[in-house]
N, C-alpha and C positions, 0 to 999 in steps of 0.2 A: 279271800284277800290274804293274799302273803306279808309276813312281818314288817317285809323291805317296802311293801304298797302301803301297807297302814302307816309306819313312819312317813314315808312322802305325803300322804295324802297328809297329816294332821298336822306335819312342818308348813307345808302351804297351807292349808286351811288357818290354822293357826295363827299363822303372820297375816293374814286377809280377813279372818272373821274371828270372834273368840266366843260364839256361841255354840260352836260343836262344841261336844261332849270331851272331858277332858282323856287325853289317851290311857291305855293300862299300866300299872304299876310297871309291867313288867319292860316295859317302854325305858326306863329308866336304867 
């Protein structure tokens, strides 16, 4: 999973659900 997937993936997930796993620091 590339940095640009993981961002997308946890902005949607995110706004949809808030029981995934919160992203990495480094996300920030």
């Amino acid at each position: 999973m590339s940095c640009q997937e993981s961002r997308r993936t946890f902005a949607h997930n995110g706004k949809r659900r808030r029981q995934i796993p919160k992203p990495p620091v480094t996300d920030f």
